[in-house]
C-alpha positions as CSV (number, residue, x, y, z in Angstrom):
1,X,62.4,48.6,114.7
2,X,61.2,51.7,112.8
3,X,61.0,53.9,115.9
4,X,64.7,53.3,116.0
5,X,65.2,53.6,112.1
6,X,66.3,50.0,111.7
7,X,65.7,47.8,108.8
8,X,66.4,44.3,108.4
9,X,69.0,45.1,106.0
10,X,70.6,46.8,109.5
11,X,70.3,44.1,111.4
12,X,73.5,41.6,112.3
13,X,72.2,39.7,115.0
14,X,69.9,40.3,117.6
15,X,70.8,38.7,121.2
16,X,67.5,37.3,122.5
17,X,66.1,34.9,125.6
18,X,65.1,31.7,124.5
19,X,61.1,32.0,124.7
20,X,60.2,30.1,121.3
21,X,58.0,33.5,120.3
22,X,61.3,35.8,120.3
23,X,63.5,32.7,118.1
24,X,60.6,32.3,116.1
25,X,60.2,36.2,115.5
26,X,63.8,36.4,115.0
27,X,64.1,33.5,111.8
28,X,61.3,35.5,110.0
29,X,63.2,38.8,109.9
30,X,66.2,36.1,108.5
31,X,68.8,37.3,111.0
32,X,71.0,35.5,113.0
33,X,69.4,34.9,116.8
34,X,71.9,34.6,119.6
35,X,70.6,33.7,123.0
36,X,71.3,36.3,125.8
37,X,74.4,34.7,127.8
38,X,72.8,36.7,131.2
39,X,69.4,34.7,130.3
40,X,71.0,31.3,129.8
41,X,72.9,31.8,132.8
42,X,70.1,32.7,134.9
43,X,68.3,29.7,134.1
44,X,70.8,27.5,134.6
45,X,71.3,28.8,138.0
46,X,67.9,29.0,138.8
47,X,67.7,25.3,137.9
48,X,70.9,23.8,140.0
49,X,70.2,26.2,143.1
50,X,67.1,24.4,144.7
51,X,68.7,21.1,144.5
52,X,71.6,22.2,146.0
53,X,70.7,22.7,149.8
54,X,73.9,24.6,150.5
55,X,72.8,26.9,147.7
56,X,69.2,27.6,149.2
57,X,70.4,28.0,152.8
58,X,73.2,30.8,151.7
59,X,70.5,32.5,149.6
60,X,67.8,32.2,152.4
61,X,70.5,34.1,154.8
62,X,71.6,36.6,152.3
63,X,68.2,37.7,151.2
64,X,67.0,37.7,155.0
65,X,70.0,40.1,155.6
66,X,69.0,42.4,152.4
67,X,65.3,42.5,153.8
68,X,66.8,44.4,156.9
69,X,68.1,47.6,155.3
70,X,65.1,49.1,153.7
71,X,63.6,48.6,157.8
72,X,66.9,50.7,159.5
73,X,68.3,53.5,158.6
74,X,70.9,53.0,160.9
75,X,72.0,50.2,158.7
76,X,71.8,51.8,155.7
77,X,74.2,54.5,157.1
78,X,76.2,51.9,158.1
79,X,76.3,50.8,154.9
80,X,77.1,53.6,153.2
81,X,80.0,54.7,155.4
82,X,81.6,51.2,154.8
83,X,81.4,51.1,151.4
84,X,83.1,54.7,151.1
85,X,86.1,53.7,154.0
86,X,86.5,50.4,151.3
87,X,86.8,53.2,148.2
88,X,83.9,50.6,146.7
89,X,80.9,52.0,144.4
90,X,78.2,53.1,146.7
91,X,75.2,50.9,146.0
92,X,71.8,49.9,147.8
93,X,71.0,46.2,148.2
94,X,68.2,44.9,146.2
95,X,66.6,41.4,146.7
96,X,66.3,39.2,143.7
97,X,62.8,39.3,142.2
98,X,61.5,35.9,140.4
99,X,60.0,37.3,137.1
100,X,58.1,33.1,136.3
């Protein structure tokens, strides 16, 4: 907190995941903890998707089609000329990484 000049007298709330460390961390500077919505949606998501064999099989597709680009630039170009005749944001693909 001090390299940003912050005190606890700053502090409001800090938005945290919900690894007991941070929670615990986050009572003893007596501020009010508020789990990361992104975090707790993740999980959530990352718990219903394997049961969920519909889930998994659109995944396994999806991420087998992301693989491809960084392997063709042909695709890529593709890509990138679709995305500008759609006026859409011109983005790469990235996979999903597990980080547990």
């Amino acid at each position: 907190m001090s390299e940003w000049s912050l005190t606890a007298d700053n502090l409001v709330c800090q938005t945290t995941d919900s690894g007991s460390n941070i929670v615990s961390a986050a009572r003893k500077l007596g501020c009010t903890q508020l789990s990361c919505f992104g975090h707790n949606l993740d999980l959530a998501i990352t718990k219903a998707v394997p049961k969920d064999k519909r889930c998994d099989r659109a995944l396994a597709v999806a991420r087998r089609i992301v693989s491809s680009f960084p392997c063709s630039s042909k695709r890529r170009r593709e890509l990138t000329r679709a995305q500008a005749n759609l006026n859409i944001p011109q983005h790469s693909l990235i996979s999903d990484c597990k980080t547990r």
